[in-house]
C-alpha positions as CSV (number, residue, x, y, z in Angstrom):
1,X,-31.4,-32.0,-12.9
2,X,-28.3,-30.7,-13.2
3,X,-27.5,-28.2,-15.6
4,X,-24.4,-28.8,-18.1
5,X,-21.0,-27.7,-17.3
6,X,-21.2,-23.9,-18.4
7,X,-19.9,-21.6,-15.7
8,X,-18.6,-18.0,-16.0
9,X,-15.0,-16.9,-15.1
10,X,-16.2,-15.1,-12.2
11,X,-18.3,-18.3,-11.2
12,X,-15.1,-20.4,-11.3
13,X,-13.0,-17.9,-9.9
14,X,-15.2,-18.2,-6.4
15,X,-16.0,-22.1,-6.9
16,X,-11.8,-22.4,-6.3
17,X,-12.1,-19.8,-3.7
18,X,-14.9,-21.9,-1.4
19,X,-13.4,-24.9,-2.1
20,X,-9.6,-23.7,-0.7
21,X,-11.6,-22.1,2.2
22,X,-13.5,-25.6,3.1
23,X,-16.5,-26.5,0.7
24,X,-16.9,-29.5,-0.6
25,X,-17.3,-30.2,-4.3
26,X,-20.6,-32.5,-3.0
27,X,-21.3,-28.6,-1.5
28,X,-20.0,-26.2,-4.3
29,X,-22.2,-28.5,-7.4
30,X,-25.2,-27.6,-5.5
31,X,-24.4,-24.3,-5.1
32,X,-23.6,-23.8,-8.3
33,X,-26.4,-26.4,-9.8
34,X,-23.6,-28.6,-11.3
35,X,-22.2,-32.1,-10.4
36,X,-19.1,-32.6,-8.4
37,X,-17.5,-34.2,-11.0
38,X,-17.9,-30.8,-12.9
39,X,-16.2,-29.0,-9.9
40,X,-13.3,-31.6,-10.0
41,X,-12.7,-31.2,-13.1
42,X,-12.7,-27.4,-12.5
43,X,-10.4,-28.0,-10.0
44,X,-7.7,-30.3,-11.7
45,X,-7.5,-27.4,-14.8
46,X,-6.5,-25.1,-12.6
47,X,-3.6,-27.5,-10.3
48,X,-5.9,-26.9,-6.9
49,X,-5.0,-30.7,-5.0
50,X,-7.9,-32.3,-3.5
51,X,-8.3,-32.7,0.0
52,X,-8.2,-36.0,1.4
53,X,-11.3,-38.1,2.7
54,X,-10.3,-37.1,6.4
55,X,-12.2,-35.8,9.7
56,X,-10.4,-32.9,8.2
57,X,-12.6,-32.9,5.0
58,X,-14.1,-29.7,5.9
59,X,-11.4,-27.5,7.4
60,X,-11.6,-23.5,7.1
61,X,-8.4,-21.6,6.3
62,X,-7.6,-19.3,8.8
63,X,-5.8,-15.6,8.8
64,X,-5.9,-12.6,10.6
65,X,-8.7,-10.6,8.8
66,X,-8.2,-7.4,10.9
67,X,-4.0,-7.3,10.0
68,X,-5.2,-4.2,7.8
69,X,-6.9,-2.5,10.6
70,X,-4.4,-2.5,13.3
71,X,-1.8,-0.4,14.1
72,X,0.2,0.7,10.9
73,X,4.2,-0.5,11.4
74,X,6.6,-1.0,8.5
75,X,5.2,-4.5,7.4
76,X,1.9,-3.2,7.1
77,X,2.7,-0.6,4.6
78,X,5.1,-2.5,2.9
79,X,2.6,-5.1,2.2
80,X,-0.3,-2.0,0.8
81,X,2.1,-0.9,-1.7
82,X,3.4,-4.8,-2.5
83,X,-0.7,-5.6,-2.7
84,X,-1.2,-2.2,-5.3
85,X,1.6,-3.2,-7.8
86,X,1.1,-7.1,-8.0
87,X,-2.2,-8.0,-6.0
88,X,-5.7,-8.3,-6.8
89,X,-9.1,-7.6,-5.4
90,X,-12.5,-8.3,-6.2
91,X,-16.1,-7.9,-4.9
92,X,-18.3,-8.8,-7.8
93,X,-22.0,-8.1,-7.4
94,X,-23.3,-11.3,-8.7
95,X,-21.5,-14.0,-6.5
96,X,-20.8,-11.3,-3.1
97,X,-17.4,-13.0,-3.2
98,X,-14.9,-10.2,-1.5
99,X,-11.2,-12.1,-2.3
100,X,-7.7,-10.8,-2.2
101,X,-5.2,-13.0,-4.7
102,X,-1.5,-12.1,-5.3
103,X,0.1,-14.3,-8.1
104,X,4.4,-14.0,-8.8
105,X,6.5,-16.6,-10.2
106,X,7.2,-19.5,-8.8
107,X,10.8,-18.2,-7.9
108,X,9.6,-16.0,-5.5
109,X,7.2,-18.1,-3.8
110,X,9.0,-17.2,-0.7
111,X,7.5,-13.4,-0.4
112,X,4.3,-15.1,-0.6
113,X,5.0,-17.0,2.6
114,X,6.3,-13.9,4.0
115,X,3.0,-12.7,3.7
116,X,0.9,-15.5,5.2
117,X,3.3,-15.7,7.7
118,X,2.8,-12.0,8.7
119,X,-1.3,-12.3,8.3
120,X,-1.3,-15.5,10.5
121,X,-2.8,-17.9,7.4
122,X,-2.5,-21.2,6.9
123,X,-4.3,-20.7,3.1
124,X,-2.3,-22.9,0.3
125,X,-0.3,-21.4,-2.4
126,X,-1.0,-23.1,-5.6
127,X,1.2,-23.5,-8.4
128,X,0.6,-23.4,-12.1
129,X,2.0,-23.2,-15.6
130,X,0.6,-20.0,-17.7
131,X,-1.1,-22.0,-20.8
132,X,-1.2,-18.4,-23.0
133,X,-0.2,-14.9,-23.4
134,X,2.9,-13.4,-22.2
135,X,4.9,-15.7,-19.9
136,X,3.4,-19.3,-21.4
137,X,5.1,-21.9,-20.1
138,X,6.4,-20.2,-17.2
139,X,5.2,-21.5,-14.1
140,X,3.2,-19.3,-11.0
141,X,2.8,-19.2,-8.2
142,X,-0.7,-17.8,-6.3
143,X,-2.2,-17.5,-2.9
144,X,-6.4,-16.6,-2.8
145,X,-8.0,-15.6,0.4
146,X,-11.5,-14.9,0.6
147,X,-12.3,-12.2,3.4
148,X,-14.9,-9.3,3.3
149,X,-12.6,-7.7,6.2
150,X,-9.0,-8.1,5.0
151,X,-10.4,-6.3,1.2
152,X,-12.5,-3.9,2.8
153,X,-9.7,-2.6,4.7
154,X,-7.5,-2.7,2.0
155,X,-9.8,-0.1,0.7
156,X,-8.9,2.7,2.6
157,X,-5.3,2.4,0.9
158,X,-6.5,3.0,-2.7
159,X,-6.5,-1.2,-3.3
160,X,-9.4,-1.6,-5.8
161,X,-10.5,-3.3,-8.1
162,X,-10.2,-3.0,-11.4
163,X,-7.2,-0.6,-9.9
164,X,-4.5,-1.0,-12.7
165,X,-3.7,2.5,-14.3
166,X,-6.0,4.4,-11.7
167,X,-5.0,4.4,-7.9
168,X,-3.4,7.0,-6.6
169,X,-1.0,6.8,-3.2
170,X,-2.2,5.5,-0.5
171,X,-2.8,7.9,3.0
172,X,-0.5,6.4,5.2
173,X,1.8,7.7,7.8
174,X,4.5,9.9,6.0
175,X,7.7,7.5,8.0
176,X,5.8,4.8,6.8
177,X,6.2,5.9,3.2
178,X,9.4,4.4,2.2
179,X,8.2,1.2,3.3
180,X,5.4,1.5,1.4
181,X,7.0,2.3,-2.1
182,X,9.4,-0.8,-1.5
183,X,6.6,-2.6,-1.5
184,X,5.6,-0.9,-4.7
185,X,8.8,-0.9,-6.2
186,X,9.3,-4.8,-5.4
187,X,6.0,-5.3,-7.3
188,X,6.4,-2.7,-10.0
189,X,10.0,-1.9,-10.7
190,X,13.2,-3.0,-11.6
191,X,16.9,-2.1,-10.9
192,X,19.4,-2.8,-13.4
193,X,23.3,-3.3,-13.4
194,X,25.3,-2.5,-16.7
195,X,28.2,-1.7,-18.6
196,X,28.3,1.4,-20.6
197,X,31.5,2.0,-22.5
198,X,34.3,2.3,-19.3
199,X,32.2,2.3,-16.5
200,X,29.3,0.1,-15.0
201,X,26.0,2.2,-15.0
202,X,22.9,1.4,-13.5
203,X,18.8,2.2,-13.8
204,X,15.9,2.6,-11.7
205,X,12.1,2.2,-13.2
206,X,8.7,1.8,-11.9
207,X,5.1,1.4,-13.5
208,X,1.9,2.5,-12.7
209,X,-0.2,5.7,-13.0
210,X,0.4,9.0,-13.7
211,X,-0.7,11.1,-9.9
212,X,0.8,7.5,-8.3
213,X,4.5,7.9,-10.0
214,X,4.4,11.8,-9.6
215,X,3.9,11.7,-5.8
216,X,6.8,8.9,-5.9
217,X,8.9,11.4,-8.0
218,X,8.5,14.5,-5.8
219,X,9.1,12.5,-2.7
220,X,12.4,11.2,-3.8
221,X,13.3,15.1,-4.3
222,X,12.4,16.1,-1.5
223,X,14.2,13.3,0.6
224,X,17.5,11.9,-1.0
225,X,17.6,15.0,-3.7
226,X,16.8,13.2,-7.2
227,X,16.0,14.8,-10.8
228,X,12.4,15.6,-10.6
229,X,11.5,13.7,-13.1
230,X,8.2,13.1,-14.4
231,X,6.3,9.9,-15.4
232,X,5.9,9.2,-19.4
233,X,3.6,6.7,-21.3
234,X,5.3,3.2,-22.2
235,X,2.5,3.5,-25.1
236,X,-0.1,5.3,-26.6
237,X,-3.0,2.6,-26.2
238,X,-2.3,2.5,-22.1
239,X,-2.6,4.5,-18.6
240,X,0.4,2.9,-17.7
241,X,3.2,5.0,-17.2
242,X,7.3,4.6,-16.4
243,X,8.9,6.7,-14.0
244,X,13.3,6.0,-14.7
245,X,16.3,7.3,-13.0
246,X,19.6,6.9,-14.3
247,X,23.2,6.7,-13.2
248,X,24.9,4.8,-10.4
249,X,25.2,7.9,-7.9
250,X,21.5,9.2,-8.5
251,X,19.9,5.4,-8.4
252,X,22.5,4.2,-5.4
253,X,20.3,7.5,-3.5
254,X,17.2,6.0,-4.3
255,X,17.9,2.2,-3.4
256,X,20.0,3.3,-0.5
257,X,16.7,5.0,0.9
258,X,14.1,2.2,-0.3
259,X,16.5,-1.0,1.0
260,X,19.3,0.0,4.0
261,X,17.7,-0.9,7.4
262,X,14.3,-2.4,6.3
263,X,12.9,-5.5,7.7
264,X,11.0,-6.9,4.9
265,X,11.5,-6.6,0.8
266,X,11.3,-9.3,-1.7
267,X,15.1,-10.8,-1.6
268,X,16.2,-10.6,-4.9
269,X,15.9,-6.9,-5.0
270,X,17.1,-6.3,-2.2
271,X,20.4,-8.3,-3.2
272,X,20.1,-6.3,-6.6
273,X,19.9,-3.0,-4.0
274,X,23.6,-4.1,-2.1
275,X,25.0,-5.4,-5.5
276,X,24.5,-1.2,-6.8
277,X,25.3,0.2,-3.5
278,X,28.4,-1.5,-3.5
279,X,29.1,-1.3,-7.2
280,X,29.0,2.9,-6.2
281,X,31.3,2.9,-3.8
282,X,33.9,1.2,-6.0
283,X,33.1,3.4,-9.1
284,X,34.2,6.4,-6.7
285,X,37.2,4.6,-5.3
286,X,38.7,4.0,-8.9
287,X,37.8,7.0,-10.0
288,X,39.7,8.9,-7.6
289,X,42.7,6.5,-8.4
290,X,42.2,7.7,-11.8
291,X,41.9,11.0,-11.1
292,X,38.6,11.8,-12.6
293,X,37.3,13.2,-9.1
């Protein structure tokens, strides 16, 4: 008999997972020693459509598992430090499921065909509205692959689980780096545009751990001549830290390095990027006309 409909989160988690990658819900209740009308009403909570009743019932998604392992370019590590700031992996003991998700808002579900388009997948992205905490009512957007390779090589770049707070930066080649932190900073920062008293000003932050934002600190010294300045706590209950730069001439040099000549970034950034890089050039040009240079 089957038993009542009690699964755990990490139960349901892999259940959606199987089902996306070609199980049946005939398949998936006996796995899971519940009926299918349990796993389609797993499904419907959490917006997955149902496959039709086709000869294409049982179709596997496909991707390149190995895009991890071969030869590092610009893509690659933009899409390690994207995958740290805003994707997810885990490998839990008790199901042997080895998954890679990456959820943003809908808005932006673009990037995540960017991805699957650069990892050769045909895996859906499913859309949903948060029911609770921050951002209810706002709706997502979230692609779940299942793939021991593609996690396991994610691995070697510091992409863990349970990683939030804790990873440090990932050994990649150094003219790979700025490539990477886009990635990051697309994930994890913000660039902001404002007025303060005569002139437009402008901000750069990022999140993330302490030895993560340092590194990203002491690079931007070293390459484009920031402030070295160091990470701090957004709170006393978290490992979380912000890393800011301020002013139009000191964050133009950092979104000038990240953004000008790069291939792939998430595209509202990037238009935020130009927006400051132009907004610099015409602070300068009335400035002189003022005479303040």
């Amino acid at each position: 008999m089957k038993q009542t409909y009690k699964l755990t989160k990490e139960q349901k988690e892999e259940i959606c997972v199987r089902y996306l990658n070609g199980e049946s819900t005939v398949q998936l209740g006996n796995a899971f020693n519940v009926t299918k009308a349990n796993i389609r009403s797993l499904l419907i909570t959490r917006n997955i459509p149902r496959r039709k009743n086709t000869a294409k019932l049982h179709r596997t998604y496909h991707c390149n598992h190995e895009y991890f392992n071969e030869p590092f370019d610009e893509n690659r590590a933009y899409w390690v430090g994207f995958i740290l700031a805003d994707g997810n992996i885990s490998d839990t003991k008790k199901t042997g499921a080895n998954i890679l998700s990456i959820g943003l808002k809908e808005s932006d579900k673009h990037h995540l065909l960017k991805f699957l388009n650069d990892i050769e997948s045909n895996h859906p992205i499913i859309t949903s509205t948060a029911k609770n905490g921050y951002g209810a009512g706002f709706k997502n957007c979230k692609i779940t692959i299942a793939s021991e390779a593609l996690t396991t090589s994610l691995k070697k770049y510091d992409v863990l689980p349970r990683k939030t707070g804790v990873h440090r930066t990932p050994n990649i080649p150094k003219n790979l780096l700025k490539h990477m932190y886009r990635g990051y900073v697309d994930g994890n920062g913000s660039i902001g545009i404002y007025q303060l008293r005569t002139w437009p000003n402008s901000s750069f932050e990022c999140v993330g751990p302490y030895g993560f934002l340092k590194t990203f600190s002491d690079w931007l010294s070293k390459v484009v001549n920031t402030n070295r300045n160091q990470p701090t706590k957004i709170n006393k209950t978290t490992t979380v830290q912000r890393l800011r730069y301020g002013g139009v001439s000191q964050v133009k040099s950092v979104v000038e390095l990240l953004y000008v000549d790069s291939n792939i970034y998430l595209d509202r950034k990037y238009k935020l990027a130009l927006e400051l890089i132009k907004l610099q050039k015409q602070t300068n040009s009335h400035r002189r006309d003022d005479g303040l240079m």
